[in-house]
C-alpha positions as a LaTeX table, in Angstrom:
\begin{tabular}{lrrr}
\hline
Residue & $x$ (\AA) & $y$ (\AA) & $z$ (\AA) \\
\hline
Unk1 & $-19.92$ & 39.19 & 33.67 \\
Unk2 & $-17.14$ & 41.04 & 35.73 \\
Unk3 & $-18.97$ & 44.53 & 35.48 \\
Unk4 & $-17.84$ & 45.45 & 39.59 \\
Unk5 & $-13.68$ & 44.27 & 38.40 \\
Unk6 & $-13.50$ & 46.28 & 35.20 \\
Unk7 & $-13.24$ & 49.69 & 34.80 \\
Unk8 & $-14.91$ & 51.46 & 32.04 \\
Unk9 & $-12.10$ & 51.00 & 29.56 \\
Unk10 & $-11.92$ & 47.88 & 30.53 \\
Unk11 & $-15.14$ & 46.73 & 29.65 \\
Unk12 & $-14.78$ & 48.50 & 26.27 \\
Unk13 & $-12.09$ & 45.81 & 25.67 \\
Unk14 & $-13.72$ & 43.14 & 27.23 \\
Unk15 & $-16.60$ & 43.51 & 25.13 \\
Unk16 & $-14.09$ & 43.51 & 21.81 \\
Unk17 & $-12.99$ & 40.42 & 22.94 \\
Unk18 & $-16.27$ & 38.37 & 23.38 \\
Unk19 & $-16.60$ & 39.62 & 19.83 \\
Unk20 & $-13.31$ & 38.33 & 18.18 \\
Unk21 & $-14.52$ & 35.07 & 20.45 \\
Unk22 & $-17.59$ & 34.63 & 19.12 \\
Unk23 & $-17.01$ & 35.69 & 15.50 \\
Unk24 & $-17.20$ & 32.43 & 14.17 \\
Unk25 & $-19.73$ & 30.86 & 16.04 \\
Unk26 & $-22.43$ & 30.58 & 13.17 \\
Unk27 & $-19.68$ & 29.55 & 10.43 \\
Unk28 & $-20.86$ & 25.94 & 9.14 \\
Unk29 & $-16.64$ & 23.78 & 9.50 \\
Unk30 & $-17.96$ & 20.43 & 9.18 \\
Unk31 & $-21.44$ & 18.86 & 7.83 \\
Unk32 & $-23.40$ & 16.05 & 9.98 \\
Unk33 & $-23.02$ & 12.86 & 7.82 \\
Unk34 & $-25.89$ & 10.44 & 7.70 \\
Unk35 & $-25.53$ & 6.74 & 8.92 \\
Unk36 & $-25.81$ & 5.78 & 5.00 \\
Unk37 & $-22.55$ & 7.39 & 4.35 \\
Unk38 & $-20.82$ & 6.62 & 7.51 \\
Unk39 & $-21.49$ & 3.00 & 6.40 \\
Unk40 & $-20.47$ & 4.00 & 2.74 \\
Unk41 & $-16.78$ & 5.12 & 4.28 \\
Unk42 & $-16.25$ & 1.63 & 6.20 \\
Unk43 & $-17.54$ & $-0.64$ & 3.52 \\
Unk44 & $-15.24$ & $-1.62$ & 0.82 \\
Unk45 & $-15.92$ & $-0.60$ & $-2.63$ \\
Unk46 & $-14.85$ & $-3.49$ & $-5.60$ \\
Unk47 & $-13.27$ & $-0.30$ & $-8.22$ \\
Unk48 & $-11.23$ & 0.90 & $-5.48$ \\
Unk49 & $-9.76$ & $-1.87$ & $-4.46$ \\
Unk50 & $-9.02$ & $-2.13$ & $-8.22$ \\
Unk51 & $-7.04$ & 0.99 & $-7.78$ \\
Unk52 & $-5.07$ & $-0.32$ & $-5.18$ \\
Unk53 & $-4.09$ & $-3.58$ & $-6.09$ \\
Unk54 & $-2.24$ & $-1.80$ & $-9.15$ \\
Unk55 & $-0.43$ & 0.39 & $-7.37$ \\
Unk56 & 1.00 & $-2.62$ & $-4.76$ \\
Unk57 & 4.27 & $-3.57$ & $-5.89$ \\
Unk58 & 4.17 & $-7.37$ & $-7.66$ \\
Unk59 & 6.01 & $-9.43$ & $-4.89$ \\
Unk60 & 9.09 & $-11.84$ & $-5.79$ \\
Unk61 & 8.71 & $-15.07$ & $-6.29$ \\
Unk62 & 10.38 & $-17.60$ & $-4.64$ \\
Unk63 & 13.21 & $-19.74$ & $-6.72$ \\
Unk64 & 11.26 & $-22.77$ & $-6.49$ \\
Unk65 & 8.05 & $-21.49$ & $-7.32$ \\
Unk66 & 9.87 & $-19.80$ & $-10.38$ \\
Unk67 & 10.71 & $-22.91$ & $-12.01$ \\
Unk68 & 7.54 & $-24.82$ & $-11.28$ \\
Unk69 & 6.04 & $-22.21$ & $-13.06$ \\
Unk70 & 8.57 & $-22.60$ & $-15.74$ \\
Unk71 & 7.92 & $-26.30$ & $-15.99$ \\
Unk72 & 4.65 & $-25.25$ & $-16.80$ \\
Unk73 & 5.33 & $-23.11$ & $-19.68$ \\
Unk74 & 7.55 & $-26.03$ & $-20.92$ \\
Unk75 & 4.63 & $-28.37$ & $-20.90$ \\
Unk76 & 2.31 & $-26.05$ & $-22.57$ \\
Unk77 & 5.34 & $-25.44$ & $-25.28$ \\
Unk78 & 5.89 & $-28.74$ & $-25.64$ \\
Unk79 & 1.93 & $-28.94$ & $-26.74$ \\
Unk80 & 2.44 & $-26.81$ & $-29.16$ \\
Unk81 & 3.95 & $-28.02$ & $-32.87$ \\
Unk82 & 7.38 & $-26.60$ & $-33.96$ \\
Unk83 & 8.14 & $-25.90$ & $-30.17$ \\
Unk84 & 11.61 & $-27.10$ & $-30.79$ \\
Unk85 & 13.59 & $-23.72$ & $-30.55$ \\
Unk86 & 11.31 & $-22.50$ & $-27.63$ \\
Unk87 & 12.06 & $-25.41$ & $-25.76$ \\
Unk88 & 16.04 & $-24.83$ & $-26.20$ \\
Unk89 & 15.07 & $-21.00$ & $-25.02$ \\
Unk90 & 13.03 & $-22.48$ & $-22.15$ \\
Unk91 & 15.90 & $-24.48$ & $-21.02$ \\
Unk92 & 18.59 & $-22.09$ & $-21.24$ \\
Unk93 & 16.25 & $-19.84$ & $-19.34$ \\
Unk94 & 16.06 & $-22.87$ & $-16.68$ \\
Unk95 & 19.80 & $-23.45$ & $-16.83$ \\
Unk96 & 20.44 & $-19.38$ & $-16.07$ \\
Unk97 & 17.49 & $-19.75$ & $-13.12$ \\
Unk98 & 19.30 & $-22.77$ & $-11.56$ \\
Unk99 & 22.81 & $-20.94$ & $-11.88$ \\
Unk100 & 21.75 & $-17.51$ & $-10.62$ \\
Unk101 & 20.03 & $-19.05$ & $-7.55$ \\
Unk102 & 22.78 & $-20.93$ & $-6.78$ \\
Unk103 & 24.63 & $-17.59$ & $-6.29$ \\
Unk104 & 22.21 & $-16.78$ & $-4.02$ \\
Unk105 & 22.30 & $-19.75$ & $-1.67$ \\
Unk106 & 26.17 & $-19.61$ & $-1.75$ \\
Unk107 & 25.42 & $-16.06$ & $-0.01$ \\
Unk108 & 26.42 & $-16.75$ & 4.02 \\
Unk109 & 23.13 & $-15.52$ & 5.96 \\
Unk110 & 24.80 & $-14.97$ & 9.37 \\
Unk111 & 28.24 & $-15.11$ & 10.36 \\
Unk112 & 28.58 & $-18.57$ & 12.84 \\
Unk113 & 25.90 & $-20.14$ & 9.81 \\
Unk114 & 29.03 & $-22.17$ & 8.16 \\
Unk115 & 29.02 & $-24.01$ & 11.59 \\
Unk116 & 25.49 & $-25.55$ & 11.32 \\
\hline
\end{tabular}
């Protein structure tokens, strides 16, 4: 390429370092993927989204929708025969919902909030 700028030693070591350049030319780093499994990678497959709804964290739910759910379980107790001491467990469980969320609302959100 440069044979009239190099000197004889030089192209000795010029030569080396086309080598170490092109040393890995024929080494195979990546395959060439098909459209089939391009389109396999962006379409969503039902067992793993299984997978990763169970590792998502179960969100809170609100107070309210806590003890409309509740009410339901009473209702279906209530179906059921010798539900008496399950409904005096449901409603102490209701009692300690109502009581504990009323700690929570007594919380002050923001500091100028007692003047709304």
């Amino acid at each position: 390429m440069l044979p009239n700028l190099l000197e004889e030693e030089d192209t000795e070591e010029f030569s080396e370092y086309q080598e170490y350049l092109t040393v890995d030319d024929n080494i195979i780093t990546s395959e060439v993927r098909s459209i089939e499994q391009l389109v396999d990678d962006c379409t969503p497959n039902p067992e793993e989204d299984t997978e990763d709804d169970e590792e998502e964290p179960a969100t809170i739910p609100t107070a309210a929708c806590a003890l409309d759910s509740l009410t339901s379980v009473r209702r279906y107790v209530s179906s059921l025969p010798g539900s008496d001491d399950m409904l005096t467990l449901v409603g102490q469980l209701e009692n300690f919902m109502l009581k504990e969320g009323a700690k929570v609302q007594k919380k002050q959100s923001r500091l100028d909030s007692f003047l709304h």
